[in-house]
N, C-alpha and C positions, 0 to 999 in steps of 0.2 A: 510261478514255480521258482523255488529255489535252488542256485547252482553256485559252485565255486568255478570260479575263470580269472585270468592273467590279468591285470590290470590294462585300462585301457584312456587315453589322455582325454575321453569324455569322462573319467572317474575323476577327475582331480578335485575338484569342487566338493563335492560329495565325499570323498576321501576327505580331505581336507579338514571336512566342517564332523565327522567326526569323533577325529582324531583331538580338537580342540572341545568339543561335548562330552567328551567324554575324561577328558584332563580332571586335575584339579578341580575339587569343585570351590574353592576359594577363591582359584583365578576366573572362575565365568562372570563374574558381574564386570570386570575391566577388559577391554577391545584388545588393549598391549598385551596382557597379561594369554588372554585367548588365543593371540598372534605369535607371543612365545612358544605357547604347545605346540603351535602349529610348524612353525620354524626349526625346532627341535627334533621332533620326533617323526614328521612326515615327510617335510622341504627335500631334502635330502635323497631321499628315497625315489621320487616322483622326478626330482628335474636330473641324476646321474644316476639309478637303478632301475626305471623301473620295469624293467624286463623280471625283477626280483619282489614284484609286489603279486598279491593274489587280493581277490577282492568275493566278494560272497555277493552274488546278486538276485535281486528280488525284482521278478519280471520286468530286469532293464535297468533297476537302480541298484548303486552301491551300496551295502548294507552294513559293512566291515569289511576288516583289510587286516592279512598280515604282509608286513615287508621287511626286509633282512638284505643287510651292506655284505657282498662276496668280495671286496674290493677295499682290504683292509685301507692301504696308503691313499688311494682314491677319497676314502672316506673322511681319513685324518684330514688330507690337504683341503681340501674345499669345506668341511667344518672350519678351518684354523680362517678360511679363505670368504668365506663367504656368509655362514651362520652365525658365528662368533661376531662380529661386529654387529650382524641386527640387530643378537639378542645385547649388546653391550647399549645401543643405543635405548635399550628399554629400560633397565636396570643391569646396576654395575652387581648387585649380588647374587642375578637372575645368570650375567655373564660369568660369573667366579664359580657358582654350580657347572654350567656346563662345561666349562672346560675342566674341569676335573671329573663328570662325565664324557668327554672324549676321551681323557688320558686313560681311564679305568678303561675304557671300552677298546681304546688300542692296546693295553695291554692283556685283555682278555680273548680278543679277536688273533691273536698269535700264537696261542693255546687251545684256543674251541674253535674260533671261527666262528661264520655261521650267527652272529650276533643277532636278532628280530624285536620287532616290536606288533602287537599284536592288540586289536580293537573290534567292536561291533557294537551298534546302536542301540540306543537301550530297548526301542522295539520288536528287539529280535534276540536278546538275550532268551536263555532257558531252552534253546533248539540245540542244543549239543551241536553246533556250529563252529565250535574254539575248538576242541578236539579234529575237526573235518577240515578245517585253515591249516593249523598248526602238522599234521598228517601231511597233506597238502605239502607244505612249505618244506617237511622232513623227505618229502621223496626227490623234490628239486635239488634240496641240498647235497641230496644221498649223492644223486644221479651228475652233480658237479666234482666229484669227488671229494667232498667235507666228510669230518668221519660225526663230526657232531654240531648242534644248534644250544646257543646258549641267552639267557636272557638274563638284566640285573632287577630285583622286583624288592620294593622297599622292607620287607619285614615278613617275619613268619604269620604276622598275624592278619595280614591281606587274606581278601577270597582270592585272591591268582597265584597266590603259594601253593595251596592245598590242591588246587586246579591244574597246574604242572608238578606236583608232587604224584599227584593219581595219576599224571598221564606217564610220567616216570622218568622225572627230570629228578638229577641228586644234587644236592649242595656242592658246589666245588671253590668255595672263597666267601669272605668279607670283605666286602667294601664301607667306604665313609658314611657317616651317618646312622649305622647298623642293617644299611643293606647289603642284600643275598644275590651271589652270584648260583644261577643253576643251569645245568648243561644235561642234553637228554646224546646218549647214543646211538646213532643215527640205526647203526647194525641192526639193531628194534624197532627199526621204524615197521618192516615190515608186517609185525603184530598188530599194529595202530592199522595200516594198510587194509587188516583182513577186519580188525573191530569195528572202524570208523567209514573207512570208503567201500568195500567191499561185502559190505555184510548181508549176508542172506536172509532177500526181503521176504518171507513167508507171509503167508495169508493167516491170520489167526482168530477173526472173528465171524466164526461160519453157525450156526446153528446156536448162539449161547445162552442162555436164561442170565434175565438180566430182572433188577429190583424193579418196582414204578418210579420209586425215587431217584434211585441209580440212573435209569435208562431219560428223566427227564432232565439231568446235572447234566448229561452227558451232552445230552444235545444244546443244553446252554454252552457249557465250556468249549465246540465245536464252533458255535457260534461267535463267542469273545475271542477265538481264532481265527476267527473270518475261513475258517471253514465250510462254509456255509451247503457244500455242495455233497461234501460227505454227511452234514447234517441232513439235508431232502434222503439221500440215498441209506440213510439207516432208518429215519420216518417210515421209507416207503419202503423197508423190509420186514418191519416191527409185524409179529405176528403175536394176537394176546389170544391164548389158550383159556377159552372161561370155561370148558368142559371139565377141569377138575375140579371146579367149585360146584356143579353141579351135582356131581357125584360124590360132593361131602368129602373128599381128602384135605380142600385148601380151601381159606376165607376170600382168600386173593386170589385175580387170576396172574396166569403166568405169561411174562414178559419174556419174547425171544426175538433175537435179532439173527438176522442170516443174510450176512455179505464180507465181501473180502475188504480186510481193511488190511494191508502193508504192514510188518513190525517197526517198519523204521516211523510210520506215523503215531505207532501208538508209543512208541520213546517220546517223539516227540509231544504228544500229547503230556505224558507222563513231567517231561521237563519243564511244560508251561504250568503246570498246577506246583512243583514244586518251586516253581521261581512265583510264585505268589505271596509265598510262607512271609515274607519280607512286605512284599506290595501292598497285599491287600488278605489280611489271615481272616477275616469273615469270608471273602470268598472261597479261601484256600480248605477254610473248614467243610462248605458246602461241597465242593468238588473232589474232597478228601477218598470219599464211596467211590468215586470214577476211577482215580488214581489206586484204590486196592479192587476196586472190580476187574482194571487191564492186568494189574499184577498176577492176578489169579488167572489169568487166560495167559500169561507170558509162564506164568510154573507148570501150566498143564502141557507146555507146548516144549 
C-alpha cells in the first residue's frame, strides 16, 4: 500500500540514494559527482530538518521525498558551515555553483519562504504522487504560518515547469543561468487539499461492457502494475453474454465486468499508461483502448 508519512531516520539511506538517482544524469557514472547531489540537495534536510521531510512509502520503503528548510539562517549557516567545504573538496566549480545557489536561495527564502526540493523514483513515477507530496508539504507549511512554497527549476523547458505550472505555482524571478524562480500560494492550498488528498473515492466500474481486446490489455496492464489482485478479482467477475449472438443482433459476444474498482485507482491506472508514451510507445499504443475505455467510464460518472 501506498501512503505519504513524515520522514523517519530508517529513511535516510533510501532517501539519500534517491535523491542522487535521480540528479543529473551526467553525474551518475562518478561516486563524487553522485555524492555532490547528495550533499546538496538532501544532507541538509535529513541531519538539521528533518521534522520537514515527507516521504511516500511503498509497503515500508521510501519511494520519494519532498523536503523544505523553515529555518532560513539555520539553513544559510551550516551550508556556508558544513556543505560548502564537501562540495569544494570535489570540485572547485561544483563549489562556485552552490554557493551562488545558497545566496539565491537566501534571498528568496526572505520573500517566499518555504523553499523545497522534491523527488521520487523512477518506479513509481506516473502515480500522481508529486501532486500528493507537494499538497502534503503546502498544508505543513500553511499550518506553520508560511503564506507560500517556492521552488528554483532550471528552464521552462523541463517536465517539472509545466508540472508546478498545472499545480499553480507562478513565475516570481530569474535567476543565473536562465533559471526560474516559482512560488505557489499557500491560501490555495486548500483546493489541491480536496483534488489531491481528499478526493471522492467513488466506485465506478459496476456492470460495464468492456471490448475482448480492451478487457484482455486491461488485465495485462493491471499485471505490469503488479496489481495482480485486482486482476484475479476482475477475471473472476467478467461475465460474457453469448446470448446476443445467438439471436443474431451481435457477431461477438458481450464482455462485462461487475466490481468496484476506486477512481483514485483508475487515475492511477490512467497515469501509468500515459507515463509509457516516453518508456516504451509499442506498449503504450497497446494499452491506449484501456486508457479511453476508463475515460469513458470517468465521463459517464
Amino acid at each position: 500500500m501506498i501512503t505519504i508519512r513524515k520522514f523517519e531516520e530508517r529513511d535516510r539511506q533510501a532517501v539519500r540514494k534517491i535523491c542522487m538517482d535521480t540528479g543529473k544524469k551526467s553525474f551518475q557514472k562518478s561516486e563524487k559527482k553522485r555524492d555532490f547531489i547528495g550533499i546538496v540537495w538532501i544532507d541538509y534536510y535529513m541531519d538539521f530538518e528533518p521534522e520537514n521531510i515527507f516521504v511516500v512509502d511503498d509497503d515500508g520503503q521510501a519511494c520519494g521525498y519532498v523536503c523544505c528548510s523553515t529555518n532560513r539562517e539555520l539553513f544559510n549557516q551550516k551550508m556556508k558551515e558544513i556543505y560548502l567545504p564537501k562540495v569544494k573538496k570535489i570540485s572547485f566549480i561544483l563549489w562556485l555553483f552552490t554557493k551562488i545557489l545558497v545566496k539565491t536561495s537566501y534571498k528568496y527564502d526572505a520573500k517566499y519562504g518555504g523553499g523545497f526540493h522534491i523527488n521520487i523514483d523512477d518506479a513509481h513515477q506516473g502515480l500522481k504522487l508529486g501532486p500528493k507530496l507537494l499538497t502534503t508539504m503546502g498544508v505543513h507549511l500553511k499550518g506553520l504560518g508560511f503564506k507560500n512554497m517556492y521552488l528554483i527549476t532550471a528552464n521552462r523547458k523541463t517536465r517539472g515547469y509545466g508540472f508546478y505550472r498545472h499545480f499553480g505555482f507562478e513565475e516570481v524571478g530569474r535567476c543565473g543561468g536562465g533559471s526560474i524562480a516559482l512560488a505557489y500560494d499557500l491560501n490555495k492550498i486548500e483546493e489541491n487539499v480536496k483534488k489531491y488528498l481528499n478526493k471522492q473515492n467513488k466506485s465506478l466500474v459496476k456492470g460495464v461492457e468492456i471490448s475482448k481486446n480492451t478487457y484482455h490489455y486491461l488485465i495485462d496492464c493491471l499485471n505490469d502494475m503488479k496489481l495482480y489482485n485486482l486482476a484475479e478479482k476482475i477475471k473472476e467477475s467478467l461475465y460474457i453474454d453469448t446470448a446476443i449472438v445467438d439471436l443474431g443482433f451481435r457477431k461477438e459476444p458481450v464482455y462485462i465486468i461487475d466490481i468496484d474498482v476506486k477512481e483514485e485507482v483508475l487515475d492511477n491506472i490512467m497515469s501509468y499508461i500515459e507515463s509509457l508514451y516516453k518508456l516504451d510507445y509499442e506498449k503504450y499504443d497497446d494499452y491506449l483502448d484501456v486508457y479511453n475505455f476508463i475515460l469513458s467510464i470517468k465521463n459517464k460518472n
